[in-house]
C-alpha positions in Angstrom: 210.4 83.4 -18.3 208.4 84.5 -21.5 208.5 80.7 -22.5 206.5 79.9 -18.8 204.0 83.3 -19.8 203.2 82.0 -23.5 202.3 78.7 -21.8 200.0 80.1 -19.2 198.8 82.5 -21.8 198.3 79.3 -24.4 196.3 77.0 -21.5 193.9 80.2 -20.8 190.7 79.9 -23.0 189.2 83.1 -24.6 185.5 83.0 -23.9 183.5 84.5 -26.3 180.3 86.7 -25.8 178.0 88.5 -28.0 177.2 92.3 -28.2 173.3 91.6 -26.4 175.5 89.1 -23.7 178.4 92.0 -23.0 175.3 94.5 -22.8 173.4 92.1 -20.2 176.9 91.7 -18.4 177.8 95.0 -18.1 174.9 97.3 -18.3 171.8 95.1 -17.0 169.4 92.9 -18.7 166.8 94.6 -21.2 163.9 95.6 -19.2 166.2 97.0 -16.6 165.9 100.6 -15.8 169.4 100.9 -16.7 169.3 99.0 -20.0 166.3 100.8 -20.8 168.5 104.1 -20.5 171.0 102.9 -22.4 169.0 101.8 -25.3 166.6 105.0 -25.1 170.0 107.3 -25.1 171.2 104.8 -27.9 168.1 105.8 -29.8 168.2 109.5 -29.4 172.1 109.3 -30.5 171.0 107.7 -33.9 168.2 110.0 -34.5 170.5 112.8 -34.1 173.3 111.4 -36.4 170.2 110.5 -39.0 169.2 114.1 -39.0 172.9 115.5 -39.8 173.4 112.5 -42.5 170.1 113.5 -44.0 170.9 117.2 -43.7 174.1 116.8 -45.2 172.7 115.2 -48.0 170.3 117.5 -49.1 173.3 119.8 -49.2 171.9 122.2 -46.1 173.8 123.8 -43.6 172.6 124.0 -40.3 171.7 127.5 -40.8 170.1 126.8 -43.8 167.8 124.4 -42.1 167.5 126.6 -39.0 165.9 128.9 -41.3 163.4 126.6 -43.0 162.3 125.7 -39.9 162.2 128.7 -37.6 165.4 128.2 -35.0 168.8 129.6 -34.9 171.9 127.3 -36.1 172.6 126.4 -33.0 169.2 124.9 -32.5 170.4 122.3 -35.3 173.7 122.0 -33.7 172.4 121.0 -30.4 169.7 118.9 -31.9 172.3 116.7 -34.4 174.3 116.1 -30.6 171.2 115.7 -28.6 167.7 114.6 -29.9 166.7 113.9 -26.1 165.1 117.3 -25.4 163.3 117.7 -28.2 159.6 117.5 -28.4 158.1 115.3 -31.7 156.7 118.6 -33.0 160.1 119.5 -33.8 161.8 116.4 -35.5 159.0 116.6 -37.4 159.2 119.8 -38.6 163.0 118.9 -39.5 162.4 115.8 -41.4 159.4 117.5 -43.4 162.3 120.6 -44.2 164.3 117.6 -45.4 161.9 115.8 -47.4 162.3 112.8 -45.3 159.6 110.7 -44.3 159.1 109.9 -40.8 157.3 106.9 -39.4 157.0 106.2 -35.6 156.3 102.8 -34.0 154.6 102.4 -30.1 154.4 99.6 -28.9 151.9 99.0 -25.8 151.7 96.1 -24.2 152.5 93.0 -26.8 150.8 95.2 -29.6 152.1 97.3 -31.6 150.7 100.8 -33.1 152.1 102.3 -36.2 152.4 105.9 -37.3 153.4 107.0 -41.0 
């Protein structure tokens, strides 16, 4: 019986997709509003991690930056988990209490429009 299962398992061919291909498959094409979703909520997650990596390496707690910036701790808590409520004015004001530099990229309609 485990022979006849190896066999069927053996004749069975492993397709192979990429990460963009699995994404089209099971989330929607890009330009979708659902793959637009995705990738915007994608976006916000990095930003958040960035912000604790950064934070972290400047040896800050989130209290510590809180401070520099005006907010409570738990302002920088919810901000590291989710950048999506957040205005501009704001990351800003944490990357410039980091030392970071920020630069933001718009693109409108096949051209592109770059802020340092």
């Amino acid at each position: 019986m485990n022979h006849l299962k190896a066999m069927e398992t053996k004749n069975k061919k492993l397709k192979m997709m990429t990460l963009d291909q699995m994404k089209d498959k099971d989330i929607g094409k890009i330009g979708t509003p659902q793959r637009d979703q995705y990738e915007f909520d994608l976006r916000m997650e990095i930003l958040g991690n960035m912000i604790k990596s950064v934070r972290k390496e400047r040896n800050l707690t989130q209290e510590q930056l809180g401070e520099l910036i005006g907010v409570q701790k738990s302002q920088i808590s919810k901000l590291e988990r989710n950048t999506k409520n957040v205005t501009i004015e704001t990351i800003l004001k944490v990357f410039s209490a980091l030392k970071a530099n920020v630069r933001f990229s718009v693109e409108l309609n096949e051209s592109e429009f770059n802020v340092a």
